[in-house]
C-alpha positions as CSV (number, residue, x, y, z in Angstrom):
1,X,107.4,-60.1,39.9
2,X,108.3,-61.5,43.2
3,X,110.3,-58.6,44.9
4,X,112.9,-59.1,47.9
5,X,113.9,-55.5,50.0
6,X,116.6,-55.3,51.6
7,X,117.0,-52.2,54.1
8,X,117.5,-51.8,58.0
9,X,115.3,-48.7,57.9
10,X,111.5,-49.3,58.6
11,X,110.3,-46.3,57.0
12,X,112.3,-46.9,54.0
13,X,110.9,-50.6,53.4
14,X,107.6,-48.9,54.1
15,X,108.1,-46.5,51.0
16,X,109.2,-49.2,48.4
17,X,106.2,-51.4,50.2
18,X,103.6,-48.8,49.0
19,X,105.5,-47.7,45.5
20,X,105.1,-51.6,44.8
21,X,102.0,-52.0,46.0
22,X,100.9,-49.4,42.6
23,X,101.6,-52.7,41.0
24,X,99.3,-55.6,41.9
25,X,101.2,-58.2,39.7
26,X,104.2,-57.4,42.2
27,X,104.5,-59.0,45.2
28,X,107.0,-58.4,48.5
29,X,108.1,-62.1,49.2
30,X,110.7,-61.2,51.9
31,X,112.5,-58.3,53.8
32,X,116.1,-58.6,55.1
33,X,117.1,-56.3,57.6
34,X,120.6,-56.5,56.4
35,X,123.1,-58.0,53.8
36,X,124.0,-61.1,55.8
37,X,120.7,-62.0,56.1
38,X,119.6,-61.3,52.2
39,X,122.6,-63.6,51.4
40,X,121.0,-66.2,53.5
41,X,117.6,-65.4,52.4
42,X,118.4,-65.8,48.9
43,X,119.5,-69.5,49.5
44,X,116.3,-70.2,50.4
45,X,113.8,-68.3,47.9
46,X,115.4,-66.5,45.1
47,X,113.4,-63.4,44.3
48,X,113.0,-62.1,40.4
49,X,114.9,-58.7,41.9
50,X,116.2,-57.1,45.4
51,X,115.6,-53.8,45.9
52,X,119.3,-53.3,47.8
53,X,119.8,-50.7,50.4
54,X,123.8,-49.5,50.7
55,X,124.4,-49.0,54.0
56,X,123.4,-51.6,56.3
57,X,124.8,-53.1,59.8
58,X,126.5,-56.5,59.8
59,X,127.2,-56.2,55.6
60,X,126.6,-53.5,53.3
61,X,124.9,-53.8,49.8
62,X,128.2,-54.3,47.7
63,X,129.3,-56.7,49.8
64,X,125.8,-58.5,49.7
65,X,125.3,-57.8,45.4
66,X,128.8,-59.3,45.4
67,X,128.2,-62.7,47.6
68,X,124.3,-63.4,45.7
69,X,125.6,-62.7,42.6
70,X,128.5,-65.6,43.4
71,X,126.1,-67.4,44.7
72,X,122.3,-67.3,43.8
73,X,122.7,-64.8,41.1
74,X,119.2,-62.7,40.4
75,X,118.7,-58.7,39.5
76,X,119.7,-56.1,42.0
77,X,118.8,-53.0,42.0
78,X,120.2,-50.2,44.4
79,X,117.9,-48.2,46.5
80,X,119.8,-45.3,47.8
81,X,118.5,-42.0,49.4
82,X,121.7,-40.3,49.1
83,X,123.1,-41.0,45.5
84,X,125.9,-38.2,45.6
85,X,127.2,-38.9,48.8
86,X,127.2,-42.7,47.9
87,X,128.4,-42.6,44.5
88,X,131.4,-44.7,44.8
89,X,129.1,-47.8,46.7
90,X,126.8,-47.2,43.7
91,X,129.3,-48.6,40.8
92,X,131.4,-50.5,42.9
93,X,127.9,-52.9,43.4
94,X,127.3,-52.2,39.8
95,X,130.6,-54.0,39.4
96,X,129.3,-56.9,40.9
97,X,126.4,-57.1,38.8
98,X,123.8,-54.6,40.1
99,X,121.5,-53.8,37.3
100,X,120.8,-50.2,38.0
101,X,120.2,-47.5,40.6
102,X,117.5,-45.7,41.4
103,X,116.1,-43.2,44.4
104,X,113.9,-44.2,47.9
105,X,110.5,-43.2,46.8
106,X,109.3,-40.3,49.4
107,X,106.5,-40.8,51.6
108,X,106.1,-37.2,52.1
109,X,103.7,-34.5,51.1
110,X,102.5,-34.8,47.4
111,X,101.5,-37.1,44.6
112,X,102.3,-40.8,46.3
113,X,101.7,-42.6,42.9
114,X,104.1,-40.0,40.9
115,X,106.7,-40.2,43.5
116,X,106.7,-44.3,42.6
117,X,106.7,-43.8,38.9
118,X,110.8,-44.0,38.5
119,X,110.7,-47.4,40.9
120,X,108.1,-48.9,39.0
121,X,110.0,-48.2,35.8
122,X,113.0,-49.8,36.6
123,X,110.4,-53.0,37.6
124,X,108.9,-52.9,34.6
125,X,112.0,-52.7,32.9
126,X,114.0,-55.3,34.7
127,X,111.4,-57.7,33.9
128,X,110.9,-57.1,30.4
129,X,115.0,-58.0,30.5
130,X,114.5,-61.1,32.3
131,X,112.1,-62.9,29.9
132,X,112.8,-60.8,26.9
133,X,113.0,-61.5,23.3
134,X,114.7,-59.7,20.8
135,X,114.4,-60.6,16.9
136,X,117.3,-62.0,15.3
137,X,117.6,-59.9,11.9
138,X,119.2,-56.3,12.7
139,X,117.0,-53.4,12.3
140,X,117.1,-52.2,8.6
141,X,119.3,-49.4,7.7
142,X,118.8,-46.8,5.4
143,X,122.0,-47.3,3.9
144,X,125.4,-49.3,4.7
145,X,127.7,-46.6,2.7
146,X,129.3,-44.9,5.2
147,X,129.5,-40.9,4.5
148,X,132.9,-38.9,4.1
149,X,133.8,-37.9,7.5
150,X,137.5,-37.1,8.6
151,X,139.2,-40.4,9.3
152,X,140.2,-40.7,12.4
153,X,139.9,-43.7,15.3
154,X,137.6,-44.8,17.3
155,X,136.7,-47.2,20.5
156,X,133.1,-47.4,20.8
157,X,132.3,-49.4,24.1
158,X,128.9,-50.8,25.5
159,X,128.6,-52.1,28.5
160,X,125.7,-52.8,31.0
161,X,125.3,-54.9,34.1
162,X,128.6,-55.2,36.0
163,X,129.9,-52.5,33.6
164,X,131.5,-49.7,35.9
165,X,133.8,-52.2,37.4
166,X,135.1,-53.6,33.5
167,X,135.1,-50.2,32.8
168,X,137.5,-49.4,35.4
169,X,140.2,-52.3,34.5
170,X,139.6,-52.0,30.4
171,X,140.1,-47.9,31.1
172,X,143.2,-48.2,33.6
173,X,145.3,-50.5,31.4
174,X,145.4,-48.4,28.4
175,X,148.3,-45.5,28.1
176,X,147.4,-42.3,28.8
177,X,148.1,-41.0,25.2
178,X,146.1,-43.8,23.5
179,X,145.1,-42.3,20.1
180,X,141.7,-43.2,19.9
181,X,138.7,-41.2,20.5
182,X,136.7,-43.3,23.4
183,X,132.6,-43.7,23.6
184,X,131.1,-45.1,26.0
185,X,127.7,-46.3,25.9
186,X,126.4,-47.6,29.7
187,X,122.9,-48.8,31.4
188,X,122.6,-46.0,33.6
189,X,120.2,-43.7,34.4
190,X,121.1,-39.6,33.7
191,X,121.0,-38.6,37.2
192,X,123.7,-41.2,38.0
193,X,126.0,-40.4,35.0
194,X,128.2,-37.6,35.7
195,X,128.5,-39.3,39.1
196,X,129.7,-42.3,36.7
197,X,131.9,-39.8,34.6
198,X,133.7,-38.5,37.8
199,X,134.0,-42.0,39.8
200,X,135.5,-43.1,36.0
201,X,138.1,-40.8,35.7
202,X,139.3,-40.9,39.3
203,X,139.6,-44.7,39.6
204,X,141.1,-44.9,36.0
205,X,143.4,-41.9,35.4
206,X,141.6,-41.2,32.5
207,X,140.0,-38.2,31.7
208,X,136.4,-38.9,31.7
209,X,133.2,-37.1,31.3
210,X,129.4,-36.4,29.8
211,X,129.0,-36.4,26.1
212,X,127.8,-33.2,24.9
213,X,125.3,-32.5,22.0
214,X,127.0,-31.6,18.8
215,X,130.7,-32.2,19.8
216,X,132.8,-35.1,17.8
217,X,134.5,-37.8,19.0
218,X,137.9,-37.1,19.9
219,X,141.0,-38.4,20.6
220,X,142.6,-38.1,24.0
221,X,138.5,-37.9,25.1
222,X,136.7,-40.1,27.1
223,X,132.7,-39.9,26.0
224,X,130.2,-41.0,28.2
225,X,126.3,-41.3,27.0
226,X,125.1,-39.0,29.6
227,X,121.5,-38.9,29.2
228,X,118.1,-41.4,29.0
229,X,118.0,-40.6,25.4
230,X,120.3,-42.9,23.3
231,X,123.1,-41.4,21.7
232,X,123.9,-41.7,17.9
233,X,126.6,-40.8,15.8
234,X,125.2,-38.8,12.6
235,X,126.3,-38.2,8.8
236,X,129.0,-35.1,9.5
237,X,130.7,-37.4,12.6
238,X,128.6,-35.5,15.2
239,X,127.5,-36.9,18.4
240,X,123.9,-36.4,19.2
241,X,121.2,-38.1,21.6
242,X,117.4,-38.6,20.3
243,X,114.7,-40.2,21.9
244,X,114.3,-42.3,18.8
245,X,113.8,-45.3,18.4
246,X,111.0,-44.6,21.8
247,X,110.4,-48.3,22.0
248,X,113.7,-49.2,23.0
249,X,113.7,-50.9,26.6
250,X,117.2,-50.2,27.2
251,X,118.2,-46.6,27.6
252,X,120.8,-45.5,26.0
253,X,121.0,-48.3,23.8
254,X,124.7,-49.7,22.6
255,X,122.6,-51.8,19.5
256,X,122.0,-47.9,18.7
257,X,125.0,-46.0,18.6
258,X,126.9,-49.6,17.4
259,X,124.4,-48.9,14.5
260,X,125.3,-45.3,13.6
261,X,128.9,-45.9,14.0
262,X,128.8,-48.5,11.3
263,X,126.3,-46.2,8.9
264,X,128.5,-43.3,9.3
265,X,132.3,-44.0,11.1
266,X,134.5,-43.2,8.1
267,X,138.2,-44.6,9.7
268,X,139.3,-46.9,12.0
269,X,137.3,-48.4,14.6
270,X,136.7,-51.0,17.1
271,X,133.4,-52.0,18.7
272,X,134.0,-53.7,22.2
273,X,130.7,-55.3,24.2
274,X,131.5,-55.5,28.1
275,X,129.7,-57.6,30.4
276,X,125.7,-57.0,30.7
277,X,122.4,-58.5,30.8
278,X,120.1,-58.9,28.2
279,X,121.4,-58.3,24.3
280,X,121.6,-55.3,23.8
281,X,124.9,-54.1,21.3
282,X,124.9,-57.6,19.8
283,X,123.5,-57.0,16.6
284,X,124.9,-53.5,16.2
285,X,128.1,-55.4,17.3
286,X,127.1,-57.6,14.2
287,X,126.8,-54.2,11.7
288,X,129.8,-53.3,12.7
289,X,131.6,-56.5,11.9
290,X,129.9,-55.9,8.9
291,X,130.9,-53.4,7.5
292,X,134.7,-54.6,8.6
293,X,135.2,-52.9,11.9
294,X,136.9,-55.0,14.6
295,X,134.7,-56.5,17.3
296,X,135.7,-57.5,20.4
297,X,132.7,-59.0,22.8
298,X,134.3,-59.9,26.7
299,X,135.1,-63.8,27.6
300,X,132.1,-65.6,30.1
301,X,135.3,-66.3,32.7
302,X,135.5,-62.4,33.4
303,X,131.9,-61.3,32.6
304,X,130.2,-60.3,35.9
305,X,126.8,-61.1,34.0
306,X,127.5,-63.0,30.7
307,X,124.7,-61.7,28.5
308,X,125.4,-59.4,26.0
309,X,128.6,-60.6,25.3
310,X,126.9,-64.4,24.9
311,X,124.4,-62.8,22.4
312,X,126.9,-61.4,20.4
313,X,128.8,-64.7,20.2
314,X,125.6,-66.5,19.9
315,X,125.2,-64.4,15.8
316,X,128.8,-64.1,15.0
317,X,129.2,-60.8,16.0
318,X,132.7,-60.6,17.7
319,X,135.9,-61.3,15.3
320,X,137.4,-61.7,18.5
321,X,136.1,-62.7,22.2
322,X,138.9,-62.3,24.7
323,X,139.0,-62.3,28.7
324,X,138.7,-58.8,29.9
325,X,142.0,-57.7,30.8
326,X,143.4,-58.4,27.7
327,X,140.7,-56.1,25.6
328,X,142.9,-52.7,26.8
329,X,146.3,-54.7,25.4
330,X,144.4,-55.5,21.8
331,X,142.9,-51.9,21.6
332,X,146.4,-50.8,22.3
333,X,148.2,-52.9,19.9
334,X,145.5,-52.3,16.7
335,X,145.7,-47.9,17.1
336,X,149.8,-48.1,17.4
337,X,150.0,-49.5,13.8
């Protein structure tokens, strides 16, 4: 992949520099020193993927992920050393289409190619997404009969590049006793996830936090997938994350918990598939329609990064496709009947 850094501190472009160079087919074909510059840069030679610093002199890396994704769109990833301090930067540039987030290698003591293994994985993953290609026939299921679980409701939400930010409005427009239990399934890694959870719940008033093991959905509760295992929901309306299926590129994936919720979800439900690369959720989207759930997949118009919800319009999958701010209203309108 051709790789563009962008960082104002020398030792930092150093570190990513060596992590990449583990990597011979990668190559660095430009360093900016600051957003400004990356946005010009860009103009010129668009990389596959940025490696985007936050905090930067002259313009920062939202500011920057925002303006090239108007403009020259390509994959970003945020390089941060200080993910808790810098949480809310993090999923504010996600909102503009950052792909994902991951630490600054260290240079220090210790093993140097084990300390580049989790920037090399997001490189190796970010290019399988770029020139990926999924089968068009849905995984086979075991069984479409759903099993008798209480009946209750359900909002089962998958969302991926630009995704924090459509969280935020699709979250902040729904009433604070909406009678739904809430799941949300997001491209993000673990260690960023309750930061995700938190950032959620203050920006959207609504109480948000880590799925646990075990625990149904409820209503009134907000669930975020908070691990790199996918979550699933099984026979007795339990959630519960598994490493399975371990070729899976995306991490959690929404095509897998979309899948268990129309094997198992005995009650109302609506699958709704946010803004994101790639095409992942579209064909569990497509079970769910199935097996007569509502699905709702977001507009291009308001789609920071209309791929998912393109794939699942591409195979039928959405009943309905409808602008962003107008998904919270329908979700609304179907649970108060």
């Amino acid at each position: 992949m051709k790789i563009a850094i962008v960082n104002d501190m020398p030792m930092a472009v150093e570190a990513l520099r060596r992590a990449i160079a583990f990597e011979p087919a990668h190559e660095v074909i430009w360093v900016a020193g600051n957003g400004a510059e990356a946005v010009a840069r860009c103009r010129e030679q668009i990389p596959d993927l940025i490696l985007m610093d936050l905090i930067m002199p002259v313009m920062d890396g939202v500011e920057a992920t925002r303006q090239i994704m108007a403009d020259t769109p390509c994959a970003i990833v945020i390089v941060t050393v200080d993910r808790k301090q810098n949480v809310h930067r993090v999923f504010e540039a996600m909102g503009h289409g950052a792909l994902d987030v991951v630490d600054t290698p260290s240079l220090g003591a210790g093993d140097a190619r084990e300390a580049a293994a989790p920037l090399l994985r997001k490189i190796f993953n970010i290019g399988w997404l770029i020139g990926q290609q999924r089968p068009s026939a849905p995984r086979a299921m075991p069984s479409t009969q759903r099993h008798d679980v209480q009946r209750r409701a359900l909002v089962a939400i998958g969302s991926s590049a630009g995704g924090p930010a459509a969280l935020e409005v699709l979250l902040k427009a729904l009433p604070k006793d909406f009678p739904a239990a809430i799941v949300l399934v997001q491209h993000v890694d673990q260690v960023f996830a309750a930061g995700m959870a938190e950032w959620l719940s203050g920006v959207s008033g609504l109480p948000v936090r880590l799925a646990r093991e075990g625990e149904p959905p409820q209503a009134g509760h907000v669930l975020l997938a908070g691990t790199n295992h996918h979550i699933r929901l099984l026979h007795n309306g339990q959630l519960a994350y598994t490493p399975e299926p371990v070729n899976e590129i995306y991490r959690p994936s929404i095509d897998v918990f979309f899948e268990s919720v129309a094997r198992y979800w005995n009650g109302e439900a609506v699958g709704v598939l946010l803004t994101g690369m790639g095409r992942d959720g579209a064909q569990g989207l497509k079970l769910m329609r199935e097996q007569g759930f509502l699905t709702i997949a977001q507009d291009q118009l308001s789609s920071a990064v209309y791929g998912m919800p393109k794939a699942a319009a591409a195979i039928d999958a959405a009943v309905e496709i409808r602008p962003l701010e107008r998904i919270a209203g329908r979700l609304t309108e179907v649970f108060s009947k």
